[in-house]
C-alpha positions as CSV (number, residue, x, y, z in Angstrom):
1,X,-87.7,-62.7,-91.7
2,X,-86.4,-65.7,-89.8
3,X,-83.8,-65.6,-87.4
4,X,-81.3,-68.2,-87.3
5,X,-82.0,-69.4,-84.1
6,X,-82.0,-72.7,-82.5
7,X,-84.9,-72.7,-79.8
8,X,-83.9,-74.0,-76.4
9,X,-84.3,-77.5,-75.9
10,X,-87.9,-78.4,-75.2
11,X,-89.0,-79.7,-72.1
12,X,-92.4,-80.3,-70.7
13,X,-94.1,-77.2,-69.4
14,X,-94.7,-76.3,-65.9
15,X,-96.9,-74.5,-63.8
16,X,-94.7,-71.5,-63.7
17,X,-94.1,-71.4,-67.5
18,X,-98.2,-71.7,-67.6
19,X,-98.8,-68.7,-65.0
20,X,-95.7,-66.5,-66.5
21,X,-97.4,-66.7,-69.5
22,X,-101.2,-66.3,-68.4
23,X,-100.2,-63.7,-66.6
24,X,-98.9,-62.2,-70.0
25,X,-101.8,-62.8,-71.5
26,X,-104.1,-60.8,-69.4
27,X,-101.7,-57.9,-69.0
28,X,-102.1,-57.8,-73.1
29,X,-105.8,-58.0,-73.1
30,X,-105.4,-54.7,-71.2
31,X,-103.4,-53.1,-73.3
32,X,-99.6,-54.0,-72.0
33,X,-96.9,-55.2,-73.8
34,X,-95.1,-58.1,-72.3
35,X,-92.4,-59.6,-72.8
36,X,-90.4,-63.2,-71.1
37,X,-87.4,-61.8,-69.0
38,X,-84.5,-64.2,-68.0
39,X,-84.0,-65.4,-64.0
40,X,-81.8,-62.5,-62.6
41,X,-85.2,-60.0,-64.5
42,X,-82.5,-59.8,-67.6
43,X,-84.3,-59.5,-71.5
44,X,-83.4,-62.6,-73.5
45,X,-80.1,-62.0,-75.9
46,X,-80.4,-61.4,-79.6
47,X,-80.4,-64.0,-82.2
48,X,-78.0,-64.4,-84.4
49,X,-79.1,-62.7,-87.2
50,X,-80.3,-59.4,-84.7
51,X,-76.8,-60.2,-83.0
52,X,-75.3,-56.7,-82.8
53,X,-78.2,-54.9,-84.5
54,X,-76.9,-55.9,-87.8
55,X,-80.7,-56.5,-88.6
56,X,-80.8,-52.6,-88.2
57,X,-83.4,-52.9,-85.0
58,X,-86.8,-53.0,-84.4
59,X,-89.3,-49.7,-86.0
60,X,-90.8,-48.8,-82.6
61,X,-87.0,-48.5,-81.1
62,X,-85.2,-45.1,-80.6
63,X,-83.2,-45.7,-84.3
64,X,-86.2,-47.1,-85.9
65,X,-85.3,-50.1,-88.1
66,X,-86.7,-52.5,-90.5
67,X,-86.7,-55.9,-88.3
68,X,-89.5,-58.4,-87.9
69,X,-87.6,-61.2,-86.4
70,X,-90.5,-63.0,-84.2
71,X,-88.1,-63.8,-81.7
72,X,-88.2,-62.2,-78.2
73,X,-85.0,-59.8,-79.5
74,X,-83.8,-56.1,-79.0
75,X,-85.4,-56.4,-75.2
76,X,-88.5,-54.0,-74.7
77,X,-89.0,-53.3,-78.3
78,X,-90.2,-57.2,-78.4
79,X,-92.9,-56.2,-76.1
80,X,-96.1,-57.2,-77.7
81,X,-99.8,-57.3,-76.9
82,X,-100.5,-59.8,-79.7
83,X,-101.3,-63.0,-78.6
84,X,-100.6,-65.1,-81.6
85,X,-96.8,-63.7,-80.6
86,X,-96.9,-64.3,-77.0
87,X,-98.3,-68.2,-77.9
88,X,-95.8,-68.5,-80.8
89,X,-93.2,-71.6,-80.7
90,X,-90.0,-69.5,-80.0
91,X,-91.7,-67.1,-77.6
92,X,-93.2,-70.3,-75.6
93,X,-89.8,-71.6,-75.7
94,X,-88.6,-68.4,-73.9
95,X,-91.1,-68.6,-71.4
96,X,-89.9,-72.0,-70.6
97,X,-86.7,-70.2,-69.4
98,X,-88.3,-67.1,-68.2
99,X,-87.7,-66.3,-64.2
100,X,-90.2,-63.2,-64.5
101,X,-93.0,-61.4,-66.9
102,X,-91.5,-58.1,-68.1
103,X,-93.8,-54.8,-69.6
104,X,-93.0,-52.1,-71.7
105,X,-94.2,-49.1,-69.1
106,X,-93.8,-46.3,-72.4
107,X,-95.9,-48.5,-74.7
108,X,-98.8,-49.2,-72.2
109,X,-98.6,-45.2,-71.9
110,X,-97.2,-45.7,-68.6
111,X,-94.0,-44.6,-66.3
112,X,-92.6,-46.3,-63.4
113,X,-90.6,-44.3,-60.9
114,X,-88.3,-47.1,-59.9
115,X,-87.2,-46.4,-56.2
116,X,-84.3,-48.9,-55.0
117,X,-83.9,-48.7,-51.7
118,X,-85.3,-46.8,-48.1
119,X,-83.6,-43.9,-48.8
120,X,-85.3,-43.5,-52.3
121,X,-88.5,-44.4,-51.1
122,X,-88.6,-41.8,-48.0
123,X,-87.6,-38.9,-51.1
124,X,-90.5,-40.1,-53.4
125,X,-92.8,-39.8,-50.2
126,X,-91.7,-36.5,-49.5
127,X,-91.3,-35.0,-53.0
128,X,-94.0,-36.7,-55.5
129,X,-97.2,-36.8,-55.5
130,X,-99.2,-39.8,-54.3
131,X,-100.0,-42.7,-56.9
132,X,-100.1,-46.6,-57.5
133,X,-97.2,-48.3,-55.6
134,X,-95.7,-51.5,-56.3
135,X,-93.5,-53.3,-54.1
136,X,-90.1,-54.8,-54.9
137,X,-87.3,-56.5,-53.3
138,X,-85.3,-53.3,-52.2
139,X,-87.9,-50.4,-53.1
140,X,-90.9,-50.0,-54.9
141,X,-92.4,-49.0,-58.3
142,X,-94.3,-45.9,-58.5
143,X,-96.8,-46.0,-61.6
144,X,-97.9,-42.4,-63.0
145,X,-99.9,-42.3,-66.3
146,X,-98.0,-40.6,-68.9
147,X,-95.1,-41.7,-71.2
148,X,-91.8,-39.9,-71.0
149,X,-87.9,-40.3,-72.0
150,X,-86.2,-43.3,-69.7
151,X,-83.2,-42.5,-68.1
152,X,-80.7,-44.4,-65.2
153,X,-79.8,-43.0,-62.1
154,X,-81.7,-39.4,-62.3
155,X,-80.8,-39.1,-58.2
156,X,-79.3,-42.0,-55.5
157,X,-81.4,-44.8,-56.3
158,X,-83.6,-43.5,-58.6
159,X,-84.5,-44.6,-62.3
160,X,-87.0,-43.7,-64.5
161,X,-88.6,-46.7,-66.9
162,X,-91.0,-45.3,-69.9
163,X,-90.3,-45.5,-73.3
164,X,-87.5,-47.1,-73.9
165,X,-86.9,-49.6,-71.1
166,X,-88.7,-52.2,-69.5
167,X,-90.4,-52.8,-66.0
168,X,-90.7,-56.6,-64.0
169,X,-94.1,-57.0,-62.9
170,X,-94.8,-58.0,-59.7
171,X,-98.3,-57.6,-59.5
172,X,-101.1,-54.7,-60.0
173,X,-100.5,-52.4,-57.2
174,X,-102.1,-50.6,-54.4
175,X,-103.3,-46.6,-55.0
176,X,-105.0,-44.6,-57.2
177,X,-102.5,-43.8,-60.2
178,X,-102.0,-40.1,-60.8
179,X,-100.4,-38.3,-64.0
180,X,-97.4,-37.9,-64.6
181,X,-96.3,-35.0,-62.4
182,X,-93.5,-32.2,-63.8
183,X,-91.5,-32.9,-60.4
184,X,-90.6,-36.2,-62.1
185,X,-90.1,-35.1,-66.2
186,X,-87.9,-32.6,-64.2
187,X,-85.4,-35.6,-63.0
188,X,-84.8,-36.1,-66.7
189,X,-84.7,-32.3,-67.5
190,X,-82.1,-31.6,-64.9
191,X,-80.0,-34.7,-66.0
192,X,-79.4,-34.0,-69.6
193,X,-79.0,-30.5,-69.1
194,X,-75.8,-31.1,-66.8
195,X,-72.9,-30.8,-67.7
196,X,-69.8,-32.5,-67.4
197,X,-67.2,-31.9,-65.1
198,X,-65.0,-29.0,-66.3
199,X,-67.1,-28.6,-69.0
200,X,-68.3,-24.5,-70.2
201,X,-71.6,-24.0,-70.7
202,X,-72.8,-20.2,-71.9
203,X,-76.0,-20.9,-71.4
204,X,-78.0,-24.0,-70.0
205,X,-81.9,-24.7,-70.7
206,X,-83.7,-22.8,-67.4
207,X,-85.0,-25.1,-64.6
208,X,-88.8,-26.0,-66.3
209,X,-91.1,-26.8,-63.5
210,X,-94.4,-26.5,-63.4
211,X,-94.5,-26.0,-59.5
212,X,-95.7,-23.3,-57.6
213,X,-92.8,-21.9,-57.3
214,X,-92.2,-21.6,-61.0
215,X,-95.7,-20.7,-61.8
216,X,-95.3,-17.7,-60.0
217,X,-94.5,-15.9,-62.8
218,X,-97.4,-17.2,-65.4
219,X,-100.9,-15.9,-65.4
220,X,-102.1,-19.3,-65.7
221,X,-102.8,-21.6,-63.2
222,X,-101.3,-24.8,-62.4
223,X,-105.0,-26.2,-62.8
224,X,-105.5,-24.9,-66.3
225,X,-102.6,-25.8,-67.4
226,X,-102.3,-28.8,-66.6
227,X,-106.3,-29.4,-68.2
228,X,-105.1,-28.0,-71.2
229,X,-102.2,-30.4,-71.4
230,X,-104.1,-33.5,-70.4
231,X,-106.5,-33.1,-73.3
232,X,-104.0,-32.1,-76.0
233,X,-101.9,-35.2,-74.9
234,X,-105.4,-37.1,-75.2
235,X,-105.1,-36.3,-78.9
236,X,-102.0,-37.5,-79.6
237,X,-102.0,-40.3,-78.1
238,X,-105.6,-41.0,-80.2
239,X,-104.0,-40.3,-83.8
240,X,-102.0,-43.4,-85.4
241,X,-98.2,-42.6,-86.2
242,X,-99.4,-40.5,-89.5
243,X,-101.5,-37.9,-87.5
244,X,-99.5,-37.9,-84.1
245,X,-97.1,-35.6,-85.3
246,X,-99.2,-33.1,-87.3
247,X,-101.2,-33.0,-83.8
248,X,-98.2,-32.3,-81.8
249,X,-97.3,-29.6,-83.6
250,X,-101.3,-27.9,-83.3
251,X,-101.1,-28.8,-79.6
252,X,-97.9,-27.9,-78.6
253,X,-98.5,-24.8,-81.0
254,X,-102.1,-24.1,-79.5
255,X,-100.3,-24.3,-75.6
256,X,-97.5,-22.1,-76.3
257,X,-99.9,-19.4,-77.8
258,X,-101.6,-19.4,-74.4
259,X,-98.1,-18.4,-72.9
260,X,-97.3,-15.5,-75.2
261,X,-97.8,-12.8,-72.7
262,X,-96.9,-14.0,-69.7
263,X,-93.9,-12.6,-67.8
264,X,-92.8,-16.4,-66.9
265,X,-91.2,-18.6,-66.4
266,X,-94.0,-21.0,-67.5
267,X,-92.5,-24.2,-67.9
268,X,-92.9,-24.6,-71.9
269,X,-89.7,-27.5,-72.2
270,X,-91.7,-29.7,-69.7
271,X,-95.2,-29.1,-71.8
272,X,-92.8,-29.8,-75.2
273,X,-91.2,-33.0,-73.4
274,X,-94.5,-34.3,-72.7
275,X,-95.9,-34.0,-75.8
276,X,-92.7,-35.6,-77.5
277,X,-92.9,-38.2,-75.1
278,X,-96.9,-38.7,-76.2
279,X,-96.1,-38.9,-79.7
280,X,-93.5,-41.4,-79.7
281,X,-95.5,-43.7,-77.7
282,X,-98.0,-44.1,-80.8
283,X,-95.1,-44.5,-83.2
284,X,-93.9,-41.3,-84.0
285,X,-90.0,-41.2,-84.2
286,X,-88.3,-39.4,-81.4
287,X,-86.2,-37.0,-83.7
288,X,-89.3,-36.4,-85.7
289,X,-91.8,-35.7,-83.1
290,X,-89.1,-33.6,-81.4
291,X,-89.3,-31.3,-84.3
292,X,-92.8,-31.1,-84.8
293,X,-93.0,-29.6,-81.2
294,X,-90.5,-27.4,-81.5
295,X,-91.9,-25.6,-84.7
296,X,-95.2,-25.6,-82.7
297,X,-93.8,-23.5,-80.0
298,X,-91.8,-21.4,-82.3
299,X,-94.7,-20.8,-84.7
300,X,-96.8,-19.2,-81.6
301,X,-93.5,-17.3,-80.5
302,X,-93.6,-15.8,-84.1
303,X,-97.2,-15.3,-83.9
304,X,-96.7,-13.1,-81.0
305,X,-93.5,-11.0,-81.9
């Protein structure tokens, strides 16, 4: 598809357009999508014929759609490790306007714990594990390796970027990055389990956290637990969008089994949240991947009975 887009008026490239998009370029060699992001870190706007979705969105975004348009449009879901793209005329006519490089944190299997100010930083320090931190004007980024649902404002000053947002980069790091710890899928958890103010709820999803003070109640240990979940994500994430599903549903199935008999709680909506997340970052649509792990730990419920 073409868009009907008039590229911005060309000028003679500079060094920054030259290192924004080197910089681009070697982030995609590794395995990161990229995209150009506007001065003020804001994505590019649609074109006209993505204007207001009517193009019915990209296929990796939330709703998956049909559009191709080779434009940098629909934000993160431009992302792109190809560098034909990142080279192409409209996308070198973005990076002639860009102020920043931008990644796709959910698609490089990634999440950044995006901490905006003192206050947020002193929490992380105190409440997450240790990992690869990344300054930033206010804050800092804290990089785990997992993908997971992105959500604004899970505590003061706190978001989470993954698969469905998009990060600035601002340069590789310092630390050793760690996995994606249940302390911070819990932020999410606890969010879209709240309800709304004056709002009746008979009975809310339980607290899923795969702490010691949850685990109290399993006869597993946090260390085989989490072993068994590292590898079974391992698989998924190895399968192309055809076979991610079917392989959520054995792993989540084939974890859930190993809970049958344990007095609990044992944390099972984190485990099914991270295997969903796992899926959809190899293609797998959110509402379909969601089901696939839900059969998988009803089918080992059902097992059991």
């Amino acid at each position: 598809m073409t868009p009907d887009r008039k590229p911005p008026r060309p000028r003679a490239a500079t060094r920054l357009d030259d290192d924004h998009r080197r910089t681009a370029l070697e982030l995609a060699t590794a395995g990161v999508p990229v995209l150009p992001l506007r001065d003020g870190k804001g994505p590019f706007g649609n074109c006209r014929v993505c204007a207001k979705n009517a193009c019915g969105g990209r296929p990796n975004m939330k709703s998956a759609g049909p559009c191709q348009c080779p434009g940098v449009c629909h934000a993160w879901a431009a992302a792109t490790t190809d560098p034909n793209i990142i080279n192409s005329p409209l996308w070198v006519a973005a990076w002639r306007q860009a102020g920043c490089v931008g990644y796709h944190p959910g698609g490089a299997g990634l999440t950044v714990v995006d901490l905006d100010n003192a206050a947020a930083v002193t929490w992380a320090r105190e409440t997450l594990p240790a990992t690869r931190t990344v300054p930033t004007t206010r804050g800092e980024h804290w990089l785990y390796l997992g993908a997971m649902p992105s959500h604004n404002a899970v505590r003061s000053g706190v978001d989470i970027k993954s698969l469905m947002s998009y990060a600035r980069w601002l340069g590789p790091g310092t630390g050793t990055m760690t996995t994606l710890p249940p302390a911070v899928l819990a932020l999410v958890v606890r969010e879209e389990t709240t309800p709304t103010p004056g709002e009746v709820v008979s009975s809310l999803p339980e607290r899923a956290i795969w702490d010691r003070t949850v685990a109290t109640g399993c006869r597993h240990t946090e260390q085989y637990v989490t072993t068994g979940l590292d590898r079974g994500l391992a698989l998924v994430r190895a399968r192309t969008e055809s076979g991610a599903a079917s392989q959520a549903f054995g792993v989540a199935r084939f974890l859930a089994a190993q809970h049958t008999h344990c007095p609990g709680p044992c944390g099972l909506d984190v485990i099914g949240a991270q295997i969903v997340a796992a899926a959809v970052s190899v293609g797998v649509p959110e509402d379909y991947a969601r089901r696939a792990v839900t059969n998988g730990l009803q089918t080992a419920e059902r097992s059991a009975a």
